[in-house]
SETORTI-144215 format. One line per field, with one value per atom (N, C-alpha, C, O, CB): residue number from 1; residue in one letter; atom name; x, y negated, z negated. Coordinates in pm, 1 decimal. Last residue first. Glycine has a CB too. Example, Ala and Ser with C-alpha at 12.3 -4.5 7.8 and 13.67 -1.06 7.14 Angstrom:
2
pos	[2/2/2/2/2/1/1/1/1/1]
code	[S/S/S/S/S/A/A/A/A/A]
site	[N/CA/C/O/CB/N/CA/C/O/CB]
east	[1285.0/1367.0/1290.0/1340.9/1408.4/1319.0/1230.0/1320.0/1423.6/1130.8]
north	[225.0/106.0/-3.0/-113.8/59.8/569.0/450.0/330.0/331.9/447.3]
up	[-708.0/-714.0/-787.0/-803.9/-572.5/-780.0/-780.0/-780.0/-846.5/-904.6]
This chain:
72
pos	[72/72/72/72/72/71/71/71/71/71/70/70/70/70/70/69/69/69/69/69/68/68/68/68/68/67/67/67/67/67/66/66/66/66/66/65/65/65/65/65/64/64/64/64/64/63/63/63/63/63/62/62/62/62/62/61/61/61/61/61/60/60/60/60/60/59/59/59/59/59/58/58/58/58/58/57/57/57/57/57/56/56/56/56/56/55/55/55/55/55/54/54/54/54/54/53/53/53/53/53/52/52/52/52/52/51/51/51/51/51/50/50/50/50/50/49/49/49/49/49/48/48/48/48/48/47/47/47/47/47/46/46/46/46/46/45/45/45/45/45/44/44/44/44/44/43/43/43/43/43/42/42/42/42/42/41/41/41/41/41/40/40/40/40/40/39/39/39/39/39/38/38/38/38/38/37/37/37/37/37/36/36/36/36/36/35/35/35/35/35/34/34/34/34/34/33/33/33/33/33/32/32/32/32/32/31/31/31/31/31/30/30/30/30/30/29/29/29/29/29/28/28/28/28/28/27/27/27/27/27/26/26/26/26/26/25/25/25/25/25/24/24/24/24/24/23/23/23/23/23/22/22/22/22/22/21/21/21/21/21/20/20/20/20/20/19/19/19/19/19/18/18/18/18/18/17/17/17/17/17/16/16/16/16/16/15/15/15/15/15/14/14/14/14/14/13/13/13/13/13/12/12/12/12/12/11/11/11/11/11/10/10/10/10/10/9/9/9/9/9/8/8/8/8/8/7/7/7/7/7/6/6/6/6/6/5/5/5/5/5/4/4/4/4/4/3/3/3/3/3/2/2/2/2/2/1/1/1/1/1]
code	[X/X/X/X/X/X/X/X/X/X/X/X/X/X/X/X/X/X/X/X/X/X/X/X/X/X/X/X/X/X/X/X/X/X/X/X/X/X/X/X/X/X/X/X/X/X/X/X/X/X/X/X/X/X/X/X/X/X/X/X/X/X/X/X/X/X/X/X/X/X/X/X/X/X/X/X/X/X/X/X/X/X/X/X/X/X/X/X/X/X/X/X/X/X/X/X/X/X/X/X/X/X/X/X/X/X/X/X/X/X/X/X/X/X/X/X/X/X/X/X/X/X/X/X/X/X/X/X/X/X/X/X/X/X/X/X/X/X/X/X/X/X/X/X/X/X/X/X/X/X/X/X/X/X/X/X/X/X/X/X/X/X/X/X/X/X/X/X/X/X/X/X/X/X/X/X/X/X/X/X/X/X/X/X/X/X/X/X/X/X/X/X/X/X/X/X/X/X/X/X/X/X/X/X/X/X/X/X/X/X/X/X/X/X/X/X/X/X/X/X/X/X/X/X/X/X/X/X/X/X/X/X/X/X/X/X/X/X/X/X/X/X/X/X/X/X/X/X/X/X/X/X/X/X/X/X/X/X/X/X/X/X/X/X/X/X/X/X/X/X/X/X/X/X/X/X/X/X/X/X/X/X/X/X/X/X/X/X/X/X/X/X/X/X/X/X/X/X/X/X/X/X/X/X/X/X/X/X/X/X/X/X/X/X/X/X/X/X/X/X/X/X/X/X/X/X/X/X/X/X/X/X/X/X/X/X/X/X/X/X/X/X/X/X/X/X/X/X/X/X/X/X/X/X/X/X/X/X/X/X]
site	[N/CA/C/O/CB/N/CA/C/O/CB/N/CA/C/O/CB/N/CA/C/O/CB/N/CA/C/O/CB/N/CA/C/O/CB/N/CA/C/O/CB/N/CA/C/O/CB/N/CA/C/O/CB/N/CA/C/O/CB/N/CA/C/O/CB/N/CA/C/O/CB/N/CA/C/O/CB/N/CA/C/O/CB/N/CA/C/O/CB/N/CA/C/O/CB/N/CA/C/O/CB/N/CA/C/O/CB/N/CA/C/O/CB/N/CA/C/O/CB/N/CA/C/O/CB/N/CA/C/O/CB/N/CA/C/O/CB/N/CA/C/O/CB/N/CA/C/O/CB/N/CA/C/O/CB/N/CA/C/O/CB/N/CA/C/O/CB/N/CA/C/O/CB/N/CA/C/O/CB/N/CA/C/O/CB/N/CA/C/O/CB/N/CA/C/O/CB/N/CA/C/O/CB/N/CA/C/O/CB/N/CA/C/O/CB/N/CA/C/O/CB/N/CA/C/O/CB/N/CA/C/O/CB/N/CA/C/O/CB/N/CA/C/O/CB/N/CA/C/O/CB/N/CA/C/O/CB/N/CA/C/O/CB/N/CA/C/O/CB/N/CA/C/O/CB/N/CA/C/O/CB/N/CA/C/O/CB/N/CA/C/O/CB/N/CA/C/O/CB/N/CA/C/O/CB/N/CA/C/O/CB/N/CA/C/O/CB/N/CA/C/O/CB/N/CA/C/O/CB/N/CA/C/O/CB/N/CA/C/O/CB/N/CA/C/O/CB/N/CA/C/O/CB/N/CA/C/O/CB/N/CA/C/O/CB/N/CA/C/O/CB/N/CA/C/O/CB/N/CA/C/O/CB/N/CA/C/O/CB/N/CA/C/O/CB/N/CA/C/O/CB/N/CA/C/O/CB/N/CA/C/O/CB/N/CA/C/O/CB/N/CA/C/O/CB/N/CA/C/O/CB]
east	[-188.0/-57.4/81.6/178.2/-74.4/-462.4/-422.1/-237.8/-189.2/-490.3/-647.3/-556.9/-490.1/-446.3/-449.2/-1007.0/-868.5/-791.0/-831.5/-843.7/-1232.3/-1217.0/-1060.0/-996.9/-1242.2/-1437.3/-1309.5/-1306.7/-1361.1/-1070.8/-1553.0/-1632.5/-1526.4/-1584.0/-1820.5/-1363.9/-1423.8/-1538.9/-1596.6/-1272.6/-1326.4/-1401.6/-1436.6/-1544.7/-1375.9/-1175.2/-1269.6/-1353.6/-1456.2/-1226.1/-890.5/-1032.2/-1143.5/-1235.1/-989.1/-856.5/-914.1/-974.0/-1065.4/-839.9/-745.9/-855.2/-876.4/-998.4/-840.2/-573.2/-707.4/-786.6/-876.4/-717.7/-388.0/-470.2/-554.5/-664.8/-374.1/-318.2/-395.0/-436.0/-500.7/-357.7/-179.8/-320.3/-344.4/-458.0/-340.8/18.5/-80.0/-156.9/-251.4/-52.4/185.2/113.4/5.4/-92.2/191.3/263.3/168.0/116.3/-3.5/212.0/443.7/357.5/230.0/112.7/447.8/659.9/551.4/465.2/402.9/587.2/742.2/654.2/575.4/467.1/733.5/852.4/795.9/702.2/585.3/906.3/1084.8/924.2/850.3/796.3/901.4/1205.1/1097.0/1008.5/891.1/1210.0/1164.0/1255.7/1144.8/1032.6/1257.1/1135.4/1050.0/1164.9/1230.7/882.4/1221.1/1186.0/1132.2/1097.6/1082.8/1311.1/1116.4/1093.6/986.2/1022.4/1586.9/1542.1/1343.3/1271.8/1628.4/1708.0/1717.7/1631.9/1584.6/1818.9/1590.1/1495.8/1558.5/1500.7/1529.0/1693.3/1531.5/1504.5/1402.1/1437.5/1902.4/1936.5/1776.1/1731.3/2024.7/1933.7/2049.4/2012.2/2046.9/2184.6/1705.1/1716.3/1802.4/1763.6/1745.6/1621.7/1724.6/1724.8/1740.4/1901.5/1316.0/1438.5/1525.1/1501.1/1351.7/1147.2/1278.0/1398.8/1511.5/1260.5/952.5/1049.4/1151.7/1248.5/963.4/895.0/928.7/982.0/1084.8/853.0/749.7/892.5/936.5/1058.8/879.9/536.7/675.6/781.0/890.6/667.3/397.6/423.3/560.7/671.7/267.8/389.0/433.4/436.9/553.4/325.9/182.3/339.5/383.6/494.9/341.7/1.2/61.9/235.6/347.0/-25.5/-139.5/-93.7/8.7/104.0/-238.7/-179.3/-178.3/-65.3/57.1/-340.3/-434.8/-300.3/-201.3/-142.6/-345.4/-628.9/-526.8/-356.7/-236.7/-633.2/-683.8/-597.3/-519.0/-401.1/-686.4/-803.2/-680.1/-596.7/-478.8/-690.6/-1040.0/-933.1/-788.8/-695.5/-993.5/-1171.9/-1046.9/-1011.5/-931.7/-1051.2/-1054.4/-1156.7/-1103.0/-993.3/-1180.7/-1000.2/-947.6/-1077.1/-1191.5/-874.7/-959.2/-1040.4/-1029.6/-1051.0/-1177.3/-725.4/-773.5/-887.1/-899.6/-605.6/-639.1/-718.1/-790.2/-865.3/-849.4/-344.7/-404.5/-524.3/-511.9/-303.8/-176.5/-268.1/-353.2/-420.2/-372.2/28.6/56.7/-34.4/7.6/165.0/-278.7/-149.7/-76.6/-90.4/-157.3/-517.5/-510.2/-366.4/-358.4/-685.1/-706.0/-568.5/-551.1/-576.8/-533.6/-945.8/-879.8/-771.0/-727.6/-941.5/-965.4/-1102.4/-1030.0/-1119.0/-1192.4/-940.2/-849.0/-997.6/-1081.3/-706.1/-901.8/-1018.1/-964.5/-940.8/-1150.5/-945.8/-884.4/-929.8/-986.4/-729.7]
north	[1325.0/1269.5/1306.5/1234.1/1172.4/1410.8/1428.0/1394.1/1433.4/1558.6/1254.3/1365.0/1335.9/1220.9/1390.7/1157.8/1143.1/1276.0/1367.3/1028.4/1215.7/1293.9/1210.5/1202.0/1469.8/970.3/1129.9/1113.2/1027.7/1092.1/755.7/817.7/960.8/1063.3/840.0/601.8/661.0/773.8/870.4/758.8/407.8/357.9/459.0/440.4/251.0/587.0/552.8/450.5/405.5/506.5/609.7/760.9/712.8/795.0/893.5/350.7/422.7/534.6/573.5/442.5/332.9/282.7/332.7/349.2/135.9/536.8/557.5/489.5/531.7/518.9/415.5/574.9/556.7/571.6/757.8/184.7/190.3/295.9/278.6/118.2/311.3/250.5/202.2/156.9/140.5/402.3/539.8/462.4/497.5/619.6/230.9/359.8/404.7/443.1/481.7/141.6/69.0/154.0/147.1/-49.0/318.5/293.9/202.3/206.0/203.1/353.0/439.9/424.0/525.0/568.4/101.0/120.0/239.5/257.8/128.7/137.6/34.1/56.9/18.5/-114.0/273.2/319.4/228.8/240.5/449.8/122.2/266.5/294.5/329.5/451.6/-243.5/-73.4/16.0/-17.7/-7.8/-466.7/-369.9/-245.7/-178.0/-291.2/-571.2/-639.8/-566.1/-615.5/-734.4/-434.6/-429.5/-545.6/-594.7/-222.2/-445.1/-431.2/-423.0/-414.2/-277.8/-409.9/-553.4/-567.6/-678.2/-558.6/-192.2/-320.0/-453.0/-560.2/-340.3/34.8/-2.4/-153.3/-217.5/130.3/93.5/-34.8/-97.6/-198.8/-26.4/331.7/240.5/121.4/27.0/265.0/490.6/450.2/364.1/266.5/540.3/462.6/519.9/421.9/300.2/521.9/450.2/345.6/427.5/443.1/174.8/676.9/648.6/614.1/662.9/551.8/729.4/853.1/783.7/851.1/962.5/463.3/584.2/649.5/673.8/658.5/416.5/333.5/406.5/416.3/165.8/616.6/626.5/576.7/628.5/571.7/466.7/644.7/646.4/673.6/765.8/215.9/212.5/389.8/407.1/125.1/311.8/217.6/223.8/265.7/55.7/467.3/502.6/437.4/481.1/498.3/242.0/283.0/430.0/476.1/320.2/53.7/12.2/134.9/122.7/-0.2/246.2/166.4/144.2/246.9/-6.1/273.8/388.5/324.4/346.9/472.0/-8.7/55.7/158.0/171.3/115.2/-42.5/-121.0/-73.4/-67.9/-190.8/130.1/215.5/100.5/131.4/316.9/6.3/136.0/171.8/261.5/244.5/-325.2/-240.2/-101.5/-103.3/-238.4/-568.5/-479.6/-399.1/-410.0/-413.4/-869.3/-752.9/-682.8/-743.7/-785.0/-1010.8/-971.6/-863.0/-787.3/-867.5/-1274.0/-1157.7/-1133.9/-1203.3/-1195.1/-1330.8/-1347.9/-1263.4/-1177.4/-1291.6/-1533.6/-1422.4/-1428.3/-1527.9/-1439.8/-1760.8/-1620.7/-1502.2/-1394.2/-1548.7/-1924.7/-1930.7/-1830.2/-1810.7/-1878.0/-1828.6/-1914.3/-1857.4/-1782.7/-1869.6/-1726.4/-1800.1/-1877.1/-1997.4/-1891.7/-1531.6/-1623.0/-1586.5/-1472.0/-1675.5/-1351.8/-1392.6/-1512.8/-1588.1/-1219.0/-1284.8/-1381.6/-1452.5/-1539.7/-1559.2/-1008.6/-1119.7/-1187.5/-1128.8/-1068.4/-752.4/-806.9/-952.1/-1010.1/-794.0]
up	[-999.6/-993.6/-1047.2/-1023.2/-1034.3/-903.0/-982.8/-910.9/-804.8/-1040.5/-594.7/-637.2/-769.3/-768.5/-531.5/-608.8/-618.9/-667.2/-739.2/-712.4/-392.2/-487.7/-497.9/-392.5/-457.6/-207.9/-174.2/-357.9/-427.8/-40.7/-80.4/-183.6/-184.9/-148.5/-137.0/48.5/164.9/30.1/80.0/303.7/-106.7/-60.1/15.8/71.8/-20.1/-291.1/-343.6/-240.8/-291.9/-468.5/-128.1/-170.6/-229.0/-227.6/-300.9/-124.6/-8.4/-5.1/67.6/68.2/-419.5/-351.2/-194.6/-198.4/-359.1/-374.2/-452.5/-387.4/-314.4/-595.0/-216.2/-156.6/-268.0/-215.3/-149.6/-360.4/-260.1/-165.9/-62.6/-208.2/-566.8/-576.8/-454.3/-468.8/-679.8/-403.3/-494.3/-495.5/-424.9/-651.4/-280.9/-199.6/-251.7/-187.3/-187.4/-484.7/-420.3/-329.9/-302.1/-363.4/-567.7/-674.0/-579.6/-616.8/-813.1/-414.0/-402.6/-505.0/-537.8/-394.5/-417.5/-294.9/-307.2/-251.7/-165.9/-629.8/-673.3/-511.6/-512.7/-721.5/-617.7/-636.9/-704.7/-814.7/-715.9/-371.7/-311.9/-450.7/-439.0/-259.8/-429.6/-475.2/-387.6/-349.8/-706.1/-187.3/-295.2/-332.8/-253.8/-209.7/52.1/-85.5/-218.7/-326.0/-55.0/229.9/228.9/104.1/69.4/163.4/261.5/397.1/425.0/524.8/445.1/5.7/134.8/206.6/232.7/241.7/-55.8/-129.9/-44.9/-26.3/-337.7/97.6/97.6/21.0/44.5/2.6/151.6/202.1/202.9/256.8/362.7/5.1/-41.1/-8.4/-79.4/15.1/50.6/-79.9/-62.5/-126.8/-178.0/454.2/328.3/188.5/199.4/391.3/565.9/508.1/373.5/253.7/436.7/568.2/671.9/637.2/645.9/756.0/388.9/460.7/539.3/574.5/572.0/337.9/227.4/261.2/198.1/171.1/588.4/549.0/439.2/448.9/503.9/577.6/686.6/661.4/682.8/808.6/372.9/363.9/456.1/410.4/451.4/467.7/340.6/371.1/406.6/206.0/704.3/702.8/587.8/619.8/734.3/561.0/625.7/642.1/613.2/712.4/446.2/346.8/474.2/411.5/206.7/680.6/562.6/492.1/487.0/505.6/797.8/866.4/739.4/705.3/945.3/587.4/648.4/722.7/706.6/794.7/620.2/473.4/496.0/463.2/355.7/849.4/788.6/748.1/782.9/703.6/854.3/891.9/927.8/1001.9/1037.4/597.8/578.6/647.6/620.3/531.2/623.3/660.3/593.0/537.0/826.9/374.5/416.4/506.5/462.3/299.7/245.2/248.5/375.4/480.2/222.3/-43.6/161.5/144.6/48.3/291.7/-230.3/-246.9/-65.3/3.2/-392.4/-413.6/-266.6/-292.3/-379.4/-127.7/-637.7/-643.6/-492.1/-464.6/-787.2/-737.8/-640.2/-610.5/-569.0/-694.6/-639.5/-716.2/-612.8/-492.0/-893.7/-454.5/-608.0/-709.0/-806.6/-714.8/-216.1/-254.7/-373.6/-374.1/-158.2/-59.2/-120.7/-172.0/-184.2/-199.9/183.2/103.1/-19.7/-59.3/10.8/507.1/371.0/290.2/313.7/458.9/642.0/588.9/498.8/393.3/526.8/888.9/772.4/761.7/854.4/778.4]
């Protein structure tokens, strides 16, 4: 991982994919664990607001490993 820049609230990292796998896994598990009631104290994020970051970042990881995206 790689802090490619910083300009405002906008960060931009570069990622390896087996990061991203990392990455988008922890966000898959915290989905299954952290019960709906105590998920946005406890990640800052509503769940689908996490499973919305899940999805573009499995694309982008189907698209760096060249994979086929899944219909949604």
């Amino acid at each position: 991982m790689k802090l490619a820049n910083v300009s405002g609230r906008d960060v931009t990292i570069t990622f390896t994919t087996d990061e991203l796998v990392f990455l988008c896994n922890a966000i898959n598990e915290t989905l299954h664990e952290v019960p709906a009631a105590s998920f946005k104290s406890r990640t800052t994020e509503t769940p689908e607001r996490a499973q919305e970051i899940y999805y573009e970042l499995s694309d982008i990881l189907d698209d760096a490993r060249g994979e086929k995206r899944l219909s949604r």
